[in-house]
TIVOMI-385937 format. One record per residue (C-alpha): residue in one letter; x, y, z; residue number from 1. Coordinates in pm, whole numbers. Example, Ala and Ser with C-alpha at 12.3 -4.5 7.8 and 13.67 -1.06 7.14 Angstrom:
2
+------+--------+--------+--------+-------+
! miro !      X !      Y !      Z ! milum !
+------+--------+--------+--------+-------+
!    A !   1230 !   -450 !    780 !     1 !
!    S !   1367 !   -106 !    714 !     2 !
+------+--------+--------+--------+-------+
% end
This chain:
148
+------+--------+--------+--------+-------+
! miro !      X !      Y !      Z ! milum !
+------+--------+--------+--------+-------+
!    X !   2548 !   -199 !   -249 !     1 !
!    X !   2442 !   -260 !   -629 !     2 !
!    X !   2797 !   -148 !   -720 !     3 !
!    X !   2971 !   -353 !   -514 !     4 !
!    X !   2764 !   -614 !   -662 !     5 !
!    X !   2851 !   -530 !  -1011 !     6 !
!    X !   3179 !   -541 !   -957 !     7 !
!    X !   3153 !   -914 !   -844 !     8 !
!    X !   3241 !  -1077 !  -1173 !     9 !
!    X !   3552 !   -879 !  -1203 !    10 !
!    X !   3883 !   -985 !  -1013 !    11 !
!    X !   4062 !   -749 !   -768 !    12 !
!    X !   4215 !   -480 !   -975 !    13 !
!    X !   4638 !   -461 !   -951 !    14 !
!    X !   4889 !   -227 !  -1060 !    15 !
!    X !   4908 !   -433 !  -1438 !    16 !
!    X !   4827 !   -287 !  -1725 !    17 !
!    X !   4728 !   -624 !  -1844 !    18 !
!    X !   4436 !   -636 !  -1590 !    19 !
!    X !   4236 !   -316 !  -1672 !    20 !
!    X !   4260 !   -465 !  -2045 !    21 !
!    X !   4099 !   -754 !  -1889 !    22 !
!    X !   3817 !   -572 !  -1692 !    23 !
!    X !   3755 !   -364 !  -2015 !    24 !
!    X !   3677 !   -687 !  -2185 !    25 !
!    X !   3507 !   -879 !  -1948 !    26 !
!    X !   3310 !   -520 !  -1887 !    27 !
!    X !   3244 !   -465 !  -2270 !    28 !
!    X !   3103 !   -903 !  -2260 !    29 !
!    X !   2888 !   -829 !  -1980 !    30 !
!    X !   2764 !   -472 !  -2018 !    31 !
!    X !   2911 !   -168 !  -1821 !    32 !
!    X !   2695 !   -258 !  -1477 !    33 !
!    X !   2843 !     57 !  -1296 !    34 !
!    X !   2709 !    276 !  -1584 !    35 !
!    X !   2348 !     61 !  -1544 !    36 !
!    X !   2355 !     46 !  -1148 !    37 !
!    X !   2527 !    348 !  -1015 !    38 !
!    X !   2318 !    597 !   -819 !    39 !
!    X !   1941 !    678 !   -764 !    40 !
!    X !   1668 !    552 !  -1100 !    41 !
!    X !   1372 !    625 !  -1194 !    42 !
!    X !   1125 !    322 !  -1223 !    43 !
!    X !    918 !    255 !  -1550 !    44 !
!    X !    632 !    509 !  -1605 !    45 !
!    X !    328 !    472 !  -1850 !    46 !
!    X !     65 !    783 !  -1824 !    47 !
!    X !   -278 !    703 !  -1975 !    48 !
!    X !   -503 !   1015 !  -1979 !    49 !
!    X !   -892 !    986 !  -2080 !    50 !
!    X !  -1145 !   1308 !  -2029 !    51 !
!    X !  -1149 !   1299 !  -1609 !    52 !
!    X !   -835 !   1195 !  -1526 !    53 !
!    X !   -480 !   1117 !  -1555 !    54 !
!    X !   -370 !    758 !  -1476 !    55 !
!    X !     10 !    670 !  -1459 !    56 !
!    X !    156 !    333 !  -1405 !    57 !
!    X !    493 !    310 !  -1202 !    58 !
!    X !    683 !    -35 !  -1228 !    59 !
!    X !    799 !   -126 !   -857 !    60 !
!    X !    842 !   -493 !   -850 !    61 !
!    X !    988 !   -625 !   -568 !    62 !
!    X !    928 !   -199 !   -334 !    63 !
!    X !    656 !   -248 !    -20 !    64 !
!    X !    397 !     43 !    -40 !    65 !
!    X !    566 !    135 !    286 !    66 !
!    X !    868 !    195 !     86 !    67 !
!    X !    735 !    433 !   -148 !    68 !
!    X !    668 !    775 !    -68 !    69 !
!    X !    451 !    955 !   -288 !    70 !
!    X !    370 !   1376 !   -258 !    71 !
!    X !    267 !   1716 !   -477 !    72 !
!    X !    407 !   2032 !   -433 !    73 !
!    X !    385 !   2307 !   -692 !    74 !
!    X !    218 !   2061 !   -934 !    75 !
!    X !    488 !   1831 !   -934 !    76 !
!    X !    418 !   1477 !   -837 !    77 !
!    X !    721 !   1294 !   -681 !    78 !
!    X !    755 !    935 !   -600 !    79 !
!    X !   1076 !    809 !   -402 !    80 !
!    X !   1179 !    495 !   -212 !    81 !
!    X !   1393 !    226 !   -211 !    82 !
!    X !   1447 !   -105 !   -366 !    83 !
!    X !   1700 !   -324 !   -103 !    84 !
!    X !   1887 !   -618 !   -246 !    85 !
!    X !   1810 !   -932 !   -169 !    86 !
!    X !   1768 !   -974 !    193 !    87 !
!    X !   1814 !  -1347 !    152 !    88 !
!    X !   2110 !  -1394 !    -59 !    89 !
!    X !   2483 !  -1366 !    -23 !    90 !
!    X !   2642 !  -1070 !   -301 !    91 !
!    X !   2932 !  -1304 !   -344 !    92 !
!    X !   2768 !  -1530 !   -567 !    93 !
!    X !   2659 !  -1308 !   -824 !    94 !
!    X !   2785 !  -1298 !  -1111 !    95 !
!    X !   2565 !  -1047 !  -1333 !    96 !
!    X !   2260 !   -844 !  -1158 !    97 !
!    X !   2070 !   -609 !  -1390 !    98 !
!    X !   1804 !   -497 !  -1154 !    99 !
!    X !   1846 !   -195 !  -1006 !   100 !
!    X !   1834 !   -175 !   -648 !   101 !
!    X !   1926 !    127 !   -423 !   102 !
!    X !   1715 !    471 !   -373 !   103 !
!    X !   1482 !    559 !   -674 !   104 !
!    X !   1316 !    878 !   -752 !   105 !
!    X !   1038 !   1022 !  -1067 !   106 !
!    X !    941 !   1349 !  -1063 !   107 !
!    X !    660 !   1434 !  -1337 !   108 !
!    X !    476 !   1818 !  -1377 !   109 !
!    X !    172 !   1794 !  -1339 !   110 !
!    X !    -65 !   2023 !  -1588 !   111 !
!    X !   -195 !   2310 !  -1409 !   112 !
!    X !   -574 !   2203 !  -1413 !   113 !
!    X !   -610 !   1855 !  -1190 !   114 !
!    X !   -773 !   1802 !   -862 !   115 !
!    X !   -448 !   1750 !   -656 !   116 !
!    X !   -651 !   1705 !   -373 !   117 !
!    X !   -849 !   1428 !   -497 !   118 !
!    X !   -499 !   1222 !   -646 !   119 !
!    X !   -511 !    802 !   -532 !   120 !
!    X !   -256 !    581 !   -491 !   121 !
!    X !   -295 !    202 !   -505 !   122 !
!    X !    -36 !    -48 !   -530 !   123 !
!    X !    -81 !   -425 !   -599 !   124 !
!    X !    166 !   -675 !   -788 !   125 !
!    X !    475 !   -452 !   -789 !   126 !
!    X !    270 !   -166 !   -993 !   127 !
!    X !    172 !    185 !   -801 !   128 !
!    X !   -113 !    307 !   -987 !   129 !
!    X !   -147 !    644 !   -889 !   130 !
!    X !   -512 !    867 !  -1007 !   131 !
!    X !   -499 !   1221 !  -1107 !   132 !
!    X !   -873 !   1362 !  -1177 !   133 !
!    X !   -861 !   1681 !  -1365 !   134 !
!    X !  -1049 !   1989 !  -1239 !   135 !
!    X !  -1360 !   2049 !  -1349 !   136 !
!    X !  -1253 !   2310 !  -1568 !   137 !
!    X !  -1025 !   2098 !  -1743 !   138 !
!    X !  -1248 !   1857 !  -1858 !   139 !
!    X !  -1453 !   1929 !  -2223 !   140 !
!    X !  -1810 !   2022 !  -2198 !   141 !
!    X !  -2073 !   2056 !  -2445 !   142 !
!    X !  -2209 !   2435 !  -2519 !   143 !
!    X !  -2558 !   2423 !  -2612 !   144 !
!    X !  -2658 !   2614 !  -2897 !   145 !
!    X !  -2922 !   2894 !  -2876 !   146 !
!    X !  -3202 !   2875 !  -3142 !   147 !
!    X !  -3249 !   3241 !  -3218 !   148 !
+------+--------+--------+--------+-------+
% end
């Protein structure tokens, strides 16, 4: 759907030469949109860490939680959904779109010592904020010293 979108702006191609000259300009003006648009993404990711957890930060403006699915297997957390175009508006009178809309996908590795039974997921304001605590032998610990 985003592609056909893209391709909005430019005019029905023909066997001319003179036209693909034209859609190369027009397509150098406006940015390459099938290079931007084409196939799944993978949404905006910030990872925080502090001494119990992980904390990352996925940008899903516009995505229902009910359109995200989120899983871990083999230490790799995956989050996938989709983003559908606007269910109110008409592609025809488009002329640019630089949101990405379609299926999306992240995939991050995980580091072998977190709690993947005790990961959260909240979502509020188009941002999944997803909790990874880290086992307890991942976390730093003091070692007392003896007095001998």
């Amino acid at each position: 759907m985003a592609r056909d979108v893209a391709r909005q702006y430019v005019a029905p191609r023909t066997e001319s030469p003179w036209q693909e000259d034209f859609n190369q300009v027009v397509r150098r003006f406006f940015g390459d949109a099938d290079a931007t648009l084409a196939g799944a993404f993978s949404p905006a990711l910030d990872v925080e860490e502090d001494d119990d957890k992980f904390t990352l930060h996925i940008e899903l403006p516009g995505v229902t939680p009910d359109d995200v699915d989120v899983s871990i297997e083999e230490s790799v957390l995956t989050i996938a959904g989709q983003r559908d175009f606007y269910q109110d508006k008409n592609a025809n009178g488009f002329r640019r779109v630089e949101r990405r809309f379609g299926r999306f996908h992240r995939a991050i590795r995980l580091p072998d010592r977190v709690d993947s039974d005790k990961v959260d997921a909240t979502y509020k304001d188009g941002l999944l904020t997803i909790t990874v605590p880290k086992a307890e032998s991942a976390k730093p610990r003091r070692v007392k010293i003896a007095a001998a």
